[in-house]
Residue frames relative to the residue before (quaternion, step in Angstrom):
aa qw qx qy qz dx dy dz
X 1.0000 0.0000 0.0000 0.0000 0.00 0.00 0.00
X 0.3718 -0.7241 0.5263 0.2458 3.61 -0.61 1.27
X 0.6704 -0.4010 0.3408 0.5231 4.26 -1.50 1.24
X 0.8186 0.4240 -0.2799 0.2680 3.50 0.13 -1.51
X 0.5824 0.5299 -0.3102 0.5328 3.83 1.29 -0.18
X 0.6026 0.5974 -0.2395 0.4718 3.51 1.38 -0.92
X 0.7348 0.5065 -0.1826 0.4126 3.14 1.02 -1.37
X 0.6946 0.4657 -0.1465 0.5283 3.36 1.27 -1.12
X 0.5370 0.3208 -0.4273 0.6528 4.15 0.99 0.19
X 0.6730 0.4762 -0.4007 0.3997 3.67 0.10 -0.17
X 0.6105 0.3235 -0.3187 0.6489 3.77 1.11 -0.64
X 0.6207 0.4704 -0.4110 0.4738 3.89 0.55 -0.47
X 0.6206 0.4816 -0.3726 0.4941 4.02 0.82 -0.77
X 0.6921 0.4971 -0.3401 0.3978 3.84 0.87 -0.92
X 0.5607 0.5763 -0.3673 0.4676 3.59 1.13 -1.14
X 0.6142 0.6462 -0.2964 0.3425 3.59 0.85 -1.30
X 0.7945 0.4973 -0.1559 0.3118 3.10 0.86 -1.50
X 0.5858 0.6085 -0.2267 0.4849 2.85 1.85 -1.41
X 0.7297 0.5466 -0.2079 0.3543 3.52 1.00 -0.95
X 0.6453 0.4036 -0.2455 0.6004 3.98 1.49 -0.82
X 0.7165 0.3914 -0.4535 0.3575 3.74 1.01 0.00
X 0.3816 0.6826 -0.3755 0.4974 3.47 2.10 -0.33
X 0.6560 0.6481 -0.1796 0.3426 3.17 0.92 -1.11
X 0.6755 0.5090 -0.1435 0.5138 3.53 1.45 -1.23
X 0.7376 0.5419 -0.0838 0.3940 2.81 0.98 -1.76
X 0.6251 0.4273 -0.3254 0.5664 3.71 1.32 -0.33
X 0.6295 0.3657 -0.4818 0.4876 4.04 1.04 0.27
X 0.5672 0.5742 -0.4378 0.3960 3.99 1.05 -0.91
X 0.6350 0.5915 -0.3318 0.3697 3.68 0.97 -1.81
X 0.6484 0.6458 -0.0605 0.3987 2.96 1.33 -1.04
X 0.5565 0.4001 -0.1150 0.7190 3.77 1.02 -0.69
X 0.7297 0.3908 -0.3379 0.4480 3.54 0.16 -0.95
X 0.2690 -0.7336 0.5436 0.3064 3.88 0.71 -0.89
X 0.0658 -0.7954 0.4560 -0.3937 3.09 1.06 1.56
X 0.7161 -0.0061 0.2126 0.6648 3.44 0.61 -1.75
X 0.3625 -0.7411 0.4389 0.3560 3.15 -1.39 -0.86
X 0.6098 -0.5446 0.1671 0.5510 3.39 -0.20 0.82
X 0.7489 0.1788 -0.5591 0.3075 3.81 -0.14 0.26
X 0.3340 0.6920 -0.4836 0.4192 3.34 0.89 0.45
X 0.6273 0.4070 -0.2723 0.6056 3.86 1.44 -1.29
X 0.7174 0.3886 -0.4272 0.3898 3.40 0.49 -0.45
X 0.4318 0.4646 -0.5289 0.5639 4.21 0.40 -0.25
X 0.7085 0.4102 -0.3917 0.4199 3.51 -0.38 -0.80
X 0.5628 0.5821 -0.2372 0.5367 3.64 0.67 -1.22
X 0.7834 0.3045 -0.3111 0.4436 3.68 0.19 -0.98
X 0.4444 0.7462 -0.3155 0.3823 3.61 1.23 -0.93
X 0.7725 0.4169 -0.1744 0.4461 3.27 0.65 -2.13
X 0.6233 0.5341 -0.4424 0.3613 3.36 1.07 -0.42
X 0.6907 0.4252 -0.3174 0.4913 3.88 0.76 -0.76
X 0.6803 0.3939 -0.4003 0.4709 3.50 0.97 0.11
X 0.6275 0.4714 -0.4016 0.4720 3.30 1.33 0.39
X 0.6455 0.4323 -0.4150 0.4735 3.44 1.21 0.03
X 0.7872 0.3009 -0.4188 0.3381 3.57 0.74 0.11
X 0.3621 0.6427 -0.4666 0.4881 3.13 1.61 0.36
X 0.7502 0.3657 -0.2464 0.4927 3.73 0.90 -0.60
X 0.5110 0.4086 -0.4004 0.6416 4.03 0.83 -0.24
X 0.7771 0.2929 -0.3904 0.3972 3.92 -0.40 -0.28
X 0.6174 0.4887 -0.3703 0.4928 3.96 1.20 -0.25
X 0.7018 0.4979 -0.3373 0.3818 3.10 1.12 -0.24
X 0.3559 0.5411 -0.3903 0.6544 3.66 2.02 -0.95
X 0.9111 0.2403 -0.2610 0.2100 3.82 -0.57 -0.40
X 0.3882 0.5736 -0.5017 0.5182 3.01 1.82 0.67
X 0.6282 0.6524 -0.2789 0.3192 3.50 0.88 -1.49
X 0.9050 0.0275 -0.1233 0.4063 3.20 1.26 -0.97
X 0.0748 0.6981 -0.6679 0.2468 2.83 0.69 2.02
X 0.1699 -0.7894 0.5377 0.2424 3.16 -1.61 -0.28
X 0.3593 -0.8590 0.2176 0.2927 3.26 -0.65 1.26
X 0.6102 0.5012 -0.3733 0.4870 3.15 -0.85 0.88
X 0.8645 0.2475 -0.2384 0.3668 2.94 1.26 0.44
X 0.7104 -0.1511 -0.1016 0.6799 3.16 0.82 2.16
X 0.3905 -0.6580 0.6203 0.1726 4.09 -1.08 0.60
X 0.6440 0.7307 -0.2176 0.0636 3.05 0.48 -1.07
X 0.5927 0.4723 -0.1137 0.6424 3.10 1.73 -1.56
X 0.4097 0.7942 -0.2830 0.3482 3.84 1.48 -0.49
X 0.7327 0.1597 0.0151 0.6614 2.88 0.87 -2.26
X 0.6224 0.2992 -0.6177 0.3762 3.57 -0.01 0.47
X 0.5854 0.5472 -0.4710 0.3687 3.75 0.96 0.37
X 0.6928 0.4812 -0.2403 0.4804 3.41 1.47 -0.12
X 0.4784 0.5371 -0.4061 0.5637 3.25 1.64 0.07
X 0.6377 0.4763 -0.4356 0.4204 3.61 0.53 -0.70
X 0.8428 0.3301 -0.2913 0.3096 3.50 0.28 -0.92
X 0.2639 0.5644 -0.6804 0.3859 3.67 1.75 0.52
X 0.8586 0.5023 -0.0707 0.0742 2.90 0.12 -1.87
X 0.7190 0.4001 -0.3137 0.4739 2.70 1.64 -0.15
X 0.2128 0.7522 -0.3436 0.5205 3.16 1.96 0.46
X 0.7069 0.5112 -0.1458 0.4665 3.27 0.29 -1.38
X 0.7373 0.5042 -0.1616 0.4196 3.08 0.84 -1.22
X 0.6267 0.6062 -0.0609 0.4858 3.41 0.98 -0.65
X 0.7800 0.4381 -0.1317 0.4270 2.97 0.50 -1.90
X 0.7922 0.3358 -0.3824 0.3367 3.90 0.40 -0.52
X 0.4642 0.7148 -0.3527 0.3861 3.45 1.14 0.22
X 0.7330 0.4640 -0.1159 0.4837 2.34 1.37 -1.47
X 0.5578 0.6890 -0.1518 0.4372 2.88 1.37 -0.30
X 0.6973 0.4251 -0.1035 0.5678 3.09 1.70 -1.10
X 0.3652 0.6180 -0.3190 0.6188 3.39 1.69 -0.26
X 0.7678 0.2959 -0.4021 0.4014 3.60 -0.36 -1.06
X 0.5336 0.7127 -0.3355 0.3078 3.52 1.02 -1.03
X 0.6370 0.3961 -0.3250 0.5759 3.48 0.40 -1.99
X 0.6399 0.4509 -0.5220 0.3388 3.89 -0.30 -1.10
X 0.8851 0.2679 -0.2827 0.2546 3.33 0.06 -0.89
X 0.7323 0.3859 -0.3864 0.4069 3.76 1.38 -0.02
X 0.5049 -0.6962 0.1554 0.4861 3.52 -0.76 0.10
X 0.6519 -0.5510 0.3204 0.4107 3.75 -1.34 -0.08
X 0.3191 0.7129 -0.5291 0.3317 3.43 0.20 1.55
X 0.2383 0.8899 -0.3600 -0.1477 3.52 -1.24 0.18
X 0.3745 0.6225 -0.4667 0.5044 2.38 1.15 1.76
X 0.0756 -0.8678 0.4878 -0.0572 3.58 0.14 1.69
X 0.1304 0.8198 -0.5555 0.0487 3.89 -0.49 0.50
X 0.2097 -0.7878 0.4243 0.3941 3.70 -0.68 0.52
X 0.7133 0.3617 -0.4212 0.4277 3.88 0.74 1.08
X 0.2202 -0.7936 0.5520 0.1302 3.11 0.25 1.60
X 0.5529 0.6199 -0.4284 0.3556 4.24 0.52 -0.47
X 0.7946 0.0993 0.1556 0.5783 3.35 0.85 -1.51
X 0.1386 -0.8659 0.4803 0.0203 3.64 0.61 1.01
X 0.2777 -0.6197 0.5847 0.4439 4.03 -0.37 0.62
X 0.3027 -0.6485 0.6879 0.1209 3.38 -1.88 0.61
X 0.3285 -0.6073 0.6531 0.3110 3.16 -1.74 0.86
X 0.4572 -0.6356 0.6212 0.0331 2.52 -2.44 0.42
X 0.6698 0.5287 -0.0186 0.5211 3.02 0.83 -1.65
X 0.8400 0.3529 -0.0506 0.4091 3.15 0.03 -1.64
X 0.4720 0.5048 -0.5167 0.5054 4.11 1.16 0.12
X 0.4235 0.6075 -0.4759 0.4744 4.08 0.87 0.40
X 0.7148 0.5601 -0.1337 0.3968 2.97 0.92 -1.38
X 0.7549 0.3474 -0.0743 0.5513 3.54 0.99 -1.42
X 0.2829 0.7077 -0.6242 0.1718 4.13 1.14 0.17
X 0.9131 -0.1031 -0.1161 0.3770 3.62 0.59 -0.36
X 0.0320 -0.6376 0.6577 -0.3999 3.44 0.35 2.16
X 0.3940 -0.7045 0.5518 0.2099 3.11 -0.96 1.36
X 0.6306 0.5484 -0.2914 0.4655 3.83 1.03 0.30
X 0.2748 -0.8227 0.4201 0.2668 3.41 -0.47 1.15
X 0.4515 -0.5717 0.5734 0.3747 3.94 -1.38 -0.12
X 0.4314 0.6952 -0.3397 0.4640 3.39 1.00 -0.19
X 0.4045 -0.7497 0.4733 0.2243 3.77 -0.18 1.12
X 0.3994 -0.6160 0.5573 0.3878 3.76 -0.92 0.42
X 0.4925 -0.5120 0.5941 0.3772 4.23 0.34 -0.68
X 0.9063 -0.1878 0.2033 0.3196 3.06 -2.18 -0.37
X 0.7332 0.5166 -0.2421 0.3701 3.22 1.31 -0.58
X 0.4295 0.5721 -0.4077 0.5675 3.48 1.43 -0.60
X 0.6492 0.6361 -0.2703 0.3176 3.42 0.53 -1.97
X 0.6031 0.7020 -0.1233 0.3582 3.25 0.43 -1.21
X 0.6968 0.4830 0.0253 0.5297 3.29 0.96 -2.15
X 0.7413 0.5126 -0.1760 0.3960 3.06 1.13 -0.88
X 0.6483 0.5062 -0.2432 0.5140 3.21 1.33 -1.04
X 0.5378 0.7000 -0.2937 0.3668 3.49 1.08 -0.76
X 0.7483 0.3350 -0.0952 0.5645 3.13 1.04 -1.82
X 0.7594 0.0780 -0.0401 0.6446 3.94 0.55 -1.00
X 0.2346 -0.6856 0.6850 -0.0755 3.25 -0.85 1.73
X 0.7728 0.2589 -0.3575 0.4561 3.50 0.60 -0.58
X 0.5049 0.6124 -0.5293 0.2998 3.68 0.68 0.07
X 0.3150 0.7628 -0.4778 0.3010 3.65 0.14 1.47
X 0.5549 -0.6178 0.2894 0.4760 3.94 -0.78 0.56
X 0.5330 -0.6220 0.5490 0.1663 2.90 -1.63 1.05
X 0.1439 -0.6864 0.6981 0.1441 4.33 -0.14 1.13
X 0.0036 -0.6074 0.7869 0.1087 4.22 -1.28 0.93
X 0.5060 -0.5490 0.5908 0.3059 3.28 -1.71 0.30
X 0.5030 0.6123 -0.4217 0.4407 4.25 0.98 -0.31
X 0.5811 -0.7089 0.3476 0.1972 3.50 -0.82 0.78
X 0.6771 -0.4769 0.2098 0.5198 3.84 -0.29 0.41
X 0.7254 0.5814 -0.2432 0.2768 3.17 0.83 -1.08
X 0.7978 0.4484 -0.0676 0.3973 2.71 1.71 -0.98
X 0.4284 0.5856 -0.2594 0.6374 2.91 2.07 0.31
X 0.5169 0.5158 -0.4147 0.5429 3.34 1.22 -0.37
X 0.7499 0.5228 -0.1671 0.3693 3.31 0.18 -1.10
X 0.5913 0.5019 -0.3212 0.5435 3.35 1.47 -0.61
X 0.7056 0.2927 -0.3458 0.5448 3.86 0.15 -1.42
X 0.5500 0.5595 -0.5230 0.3330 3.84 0.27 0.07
X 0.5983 0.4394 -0.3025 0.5979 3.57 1.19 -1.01
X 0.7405 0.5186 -0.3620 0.2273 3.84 0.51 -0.61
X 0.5508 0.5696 -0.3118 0.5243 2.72 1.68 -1.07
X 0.7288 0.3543 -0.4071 0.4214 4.01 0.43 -0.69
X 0.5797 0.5731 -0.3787 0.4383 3.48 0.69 -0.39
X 0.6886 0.2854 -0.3308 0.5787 3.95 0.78 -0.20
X 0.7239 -0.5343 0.3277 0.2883 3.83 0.50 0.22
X 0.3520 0.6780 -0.5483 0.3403 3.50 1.37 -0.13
X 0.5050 -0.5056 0.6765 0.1782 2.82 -2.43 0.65
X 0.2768 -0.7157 0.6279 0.1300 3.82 -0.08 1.30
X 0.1224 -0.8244 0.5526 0.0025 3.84 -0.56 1.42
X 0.7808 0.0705 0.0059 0.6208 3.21 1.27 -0.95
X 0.1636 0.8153 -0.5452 -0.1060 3.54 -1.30 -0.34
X 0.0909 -0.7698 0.6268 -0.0787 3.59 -0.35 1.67
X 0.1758 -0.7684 0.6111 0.0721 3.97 -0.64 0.84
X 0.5520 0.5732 -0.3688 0.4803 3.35 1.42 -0.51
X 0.6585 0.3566 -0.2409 0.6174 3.81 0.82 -0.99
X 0.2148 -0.7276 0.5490 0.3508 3.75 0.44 -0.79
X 0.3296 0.6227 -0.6229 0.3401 3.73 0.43 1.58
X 0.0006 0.6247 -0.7484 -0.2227 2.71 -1.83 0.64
X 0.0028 0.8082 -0.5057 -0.3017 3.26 -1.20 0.41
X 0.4720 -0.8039 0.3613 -0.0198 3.80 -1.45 0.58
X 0.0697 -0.8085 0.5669 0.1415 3.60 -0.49 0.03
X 0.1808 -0.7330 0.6556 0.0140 3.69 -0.55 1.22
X 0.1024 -0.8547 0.5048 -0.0640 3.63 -0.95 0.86
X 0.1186 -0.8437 0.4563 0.2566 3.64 0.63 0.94
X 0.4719 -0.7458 0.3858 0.2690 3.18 -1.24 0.61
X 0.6763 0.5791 -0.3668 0.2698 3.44 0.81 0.23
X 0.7270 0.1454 -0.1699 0.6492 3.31 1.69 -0.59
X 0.7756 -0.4718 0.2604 0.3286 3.27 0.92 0.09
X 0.6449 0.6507 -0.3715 0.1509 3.13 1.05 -1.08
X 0.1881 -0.7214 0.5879 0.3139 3.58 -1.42 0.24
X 0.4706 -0.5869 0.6586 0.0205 3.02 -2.02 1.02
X 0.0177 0.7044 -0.6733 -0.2239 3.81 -0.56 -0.13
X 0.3593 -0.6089 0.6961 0.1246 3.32 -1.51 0.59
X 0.1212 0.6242 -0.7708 -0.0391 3.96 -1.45 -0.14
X 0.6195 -0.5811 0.5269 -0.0288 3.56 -1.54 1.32
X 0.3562 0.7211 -0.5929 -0.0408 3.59 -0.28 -0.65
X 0.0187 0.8037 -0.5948 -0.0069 3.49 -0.87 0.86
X 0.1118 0.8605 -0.4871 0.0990 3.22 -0.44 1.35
X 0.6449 -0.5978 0.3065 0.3645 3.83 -0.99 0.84
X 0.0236 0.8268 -0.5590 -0.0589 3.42 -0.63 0.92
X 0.9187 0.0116 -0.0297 0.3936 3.81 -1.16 0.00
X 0.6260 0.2237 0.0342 0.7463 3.80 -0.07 -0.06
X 0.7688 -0.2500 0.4309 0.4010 3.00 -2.05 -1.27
X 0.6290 0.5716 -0.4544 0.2668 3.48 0.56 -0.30
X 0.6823 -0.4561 0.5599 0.1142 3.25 -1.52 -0.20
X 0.0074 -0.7304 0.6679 0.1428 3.68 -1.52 0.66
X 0.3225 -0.6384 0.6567 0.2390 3.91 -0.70 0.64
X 0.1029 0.6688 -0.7353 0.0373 3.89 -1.41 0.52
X 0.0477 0.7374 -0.6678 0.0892 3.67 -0.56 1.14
X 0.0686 -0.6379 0.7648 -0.0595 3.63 -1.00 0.91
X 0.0043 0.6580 -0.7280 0.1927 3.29 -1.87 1.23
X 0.2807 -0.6338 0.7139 -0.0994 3.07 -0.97 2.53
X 0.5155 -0.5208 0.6773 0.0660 2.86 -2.22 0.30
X 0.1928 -0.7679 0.5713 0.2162 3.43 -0.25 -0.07
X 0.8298 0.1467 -0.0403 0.5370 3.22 0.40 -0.73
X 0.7405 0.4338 -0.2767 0.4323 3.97 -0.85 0.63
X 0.3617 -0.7615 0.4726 0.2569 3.82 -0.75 0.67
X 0.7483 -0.1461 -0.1789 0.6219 3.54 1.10 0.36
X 0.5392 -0.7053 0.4528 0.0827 3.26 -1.66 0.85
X 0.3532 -0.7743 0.4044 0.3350 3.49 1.79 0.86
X 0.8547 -0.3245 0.1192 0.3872 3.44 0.56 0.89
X 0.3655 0.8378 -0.3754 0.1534 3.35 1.96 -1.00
X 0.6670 0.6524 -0.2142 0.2890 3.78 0.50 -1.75
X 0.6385 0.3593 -0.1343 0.6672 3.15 1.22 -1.75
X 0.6616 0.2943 -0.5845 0.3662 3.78 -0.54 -0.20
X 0.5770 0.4195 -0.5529 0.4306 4.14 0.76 -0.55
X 0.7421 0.5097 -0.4062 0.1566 3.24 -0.10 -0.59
X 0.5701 0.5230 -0.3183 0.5479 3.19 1.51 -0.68
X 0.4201 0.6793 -0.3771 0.4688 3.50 1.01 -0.32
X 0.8063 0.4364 -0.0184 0.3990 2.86 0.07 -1.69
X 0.4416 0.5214 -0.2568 0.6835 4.02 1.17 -0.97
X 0.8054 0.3990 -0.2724 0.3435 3.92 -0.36 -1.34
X 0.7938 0.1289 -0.3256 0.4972 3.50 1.14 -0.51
X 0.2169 0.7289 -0.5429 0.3562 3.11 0.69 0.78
X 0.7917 0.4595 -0.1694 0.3653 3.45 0.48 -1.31
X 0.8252 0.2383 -0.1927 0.4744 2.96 1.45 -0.76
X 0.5241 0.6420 -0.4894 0.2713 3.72 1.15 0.59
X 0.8212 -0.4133 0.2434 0.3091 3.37 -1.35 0.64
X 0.1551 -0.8519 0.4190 0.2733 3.64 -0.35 0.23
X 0.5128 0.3963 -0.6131 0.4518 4.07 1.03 -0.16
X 0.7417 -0.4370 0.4906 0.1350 2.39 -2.16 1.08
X 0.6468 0.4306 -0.3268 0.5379 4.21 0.88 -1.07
X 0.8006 0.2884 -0.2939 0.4353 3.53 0.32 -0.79
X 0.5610 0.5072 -0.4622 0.4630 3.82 0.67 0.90
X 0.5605 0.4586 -0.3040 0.6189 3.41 1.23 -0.86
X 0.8849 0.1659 -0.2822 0.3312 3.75 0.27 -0.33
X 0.1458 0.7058 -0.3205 0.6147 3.39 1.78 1.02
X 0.8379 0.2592 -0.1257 0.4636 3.54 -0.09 -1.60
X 0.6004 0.5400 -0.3866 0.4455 3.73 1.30 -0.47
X 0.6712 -0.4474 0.4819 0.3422 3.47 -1.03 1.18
X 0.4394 -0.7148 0.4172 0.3492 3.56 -0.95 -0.15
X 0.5977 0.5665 -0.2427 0.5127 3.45 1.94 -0.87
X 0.6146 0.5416 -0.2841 0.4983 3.79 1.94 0.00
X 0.5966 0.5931 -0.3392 0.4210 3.33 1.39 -0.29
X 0.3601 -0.7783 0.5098 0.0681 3.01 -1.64 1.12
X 0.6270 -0.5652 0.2533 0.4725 3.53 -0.34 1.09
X 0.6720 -0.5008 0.4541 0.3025 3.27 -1.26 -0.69
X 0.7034 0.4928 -0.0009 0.5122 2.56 1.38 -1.50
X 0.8025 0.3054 -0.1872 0.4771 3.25 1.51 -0.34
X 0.1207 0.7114 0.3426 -0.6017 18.72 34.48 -5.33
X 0.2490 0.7666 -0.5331 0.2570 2.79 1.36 1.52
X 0.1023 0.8565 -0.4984 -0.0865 3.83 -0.59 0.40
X 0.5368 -0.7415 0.2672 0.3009 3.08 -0.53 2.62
X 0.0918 0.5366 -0.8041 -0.2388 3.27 -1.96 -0.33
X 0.0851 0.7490 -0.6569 0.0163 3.32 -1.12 0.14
């Protein structure tokens, strides 16, 4: 690799580096309460233009290595452009998203009769987002973008549907805020894991046809004017293992328990997604 190809993946390997730890550091700063999250995002956008020239100049200094002459400057020219790939790419990535869903984030699959928190408006007294449904117009937006985000009818009785999204909800990581089996709410806190944000969630489980059961789950943001899609992918999440978790009550309670928490023994919706 000729000084001037060497020289130029090395400044392309540094841009790289500088750019995927910007890149962390603007969801931790974030999560930590360091900044606030558009404060992580600027940073976030930053890391992205320092990941594209951190990745165009590793590539100019792969181009003009020569072979046969040393690897080295090579692969630190191909580290730069993982990394500055990397660096770049989910922003960008999150960009194409927001463009393409709409600017809402408050996603429920009964836009008529939304389940309501209880508990958790303690929680949100000062979230620049309201609990307070937008109407026909959120609604609307919604149906457009997630047609299939609608209630889920099971043929298992209330009780036992209760007991299920309870095991679901621990089994994806929610913060359990509330539980009422008499009303059939649960209510939650979802927490993404890269910047941090929280989401609340609320259950409704309510008796439908026969013996069976209807499931309504709705999931706000708290913070942000749309949720690049975030709400609806839990929910389908949520809806998907729904359908397929266990239904006795012992083998969900001992399912949802970590495994290092467990105590011996001895001692007519149908998903797509």
């Amino acid at each position: 690799m000729t000084r001037n190809g060497n020289a130029t993946a090395t400044l392309g390997f540094v841009l790289s580096a500088i750019a995927i730890s910007a890149a962390m550091g603007a969801g931790a700063g974030t999560r930590l309460a360091l900044w606030d999250f558009q404060q992580g995002f600027r940073i976030l956008n930053w890391s992205a233009y320092f990941g594209i020239a951190g990745s165009v100049l590793s590539l100019v200094g792969a181009i003009l290595g020569r072979p046969g002459k040393g690897r080295g400057g090579f692969l630190v020219a191909v580290a730069g452009i993982v990394l500055g790939t990397l660096a770049f790419g989910v922003p960008g990535n999150w960009y194409r998203i927001a463009k393409r869903v709409p600017m809402i984030h408050d996603i429920t699959t009964d836009t008529e009769n939304p389940p309501t928190f209880v508990a958790v408006l303690a929680l949100r007294k000062d979230t620049p987002n309201t609990a307070i449904y937008g109407g026909p117009e959120v609604a609307a937006k919604q149906h457009a973008a997630y047609p299939d985000i609608r209630p889920l009818i099971s043929d298992i009785p209330p009780a036992q549907a209760y007991e299920r999204a309870r095991f679901v909800a621990r089994q994806m990581c929610w913060k359990i805020v509330d539980e009422n089996q008499v009303e059939g709410r649960i209510e939650a806190t979802a927490t993404t894991r890269w910047f941090g944000f929280k989401d609340d969630v609320v259950i409704r489980i309510a008796p439908s046809a026969g013996n069976g059961s209807r499931v309504d789950i709705r999931s706000v943001s708290r913070v942000g004017l749309s949720d690049v899609g975030t709400n609806a992918r839990r929910i389908r999440t949520f809806l998907k293992k729904f359908a397929v978790a266990p239904i006795k009550v012992g083998l969900l309670d001992h399912l949802a328990t970590p495994p290092h928490r467990r105590k011996d023994s001895a001692g007519s919706r149908h998903l797509l997604i």
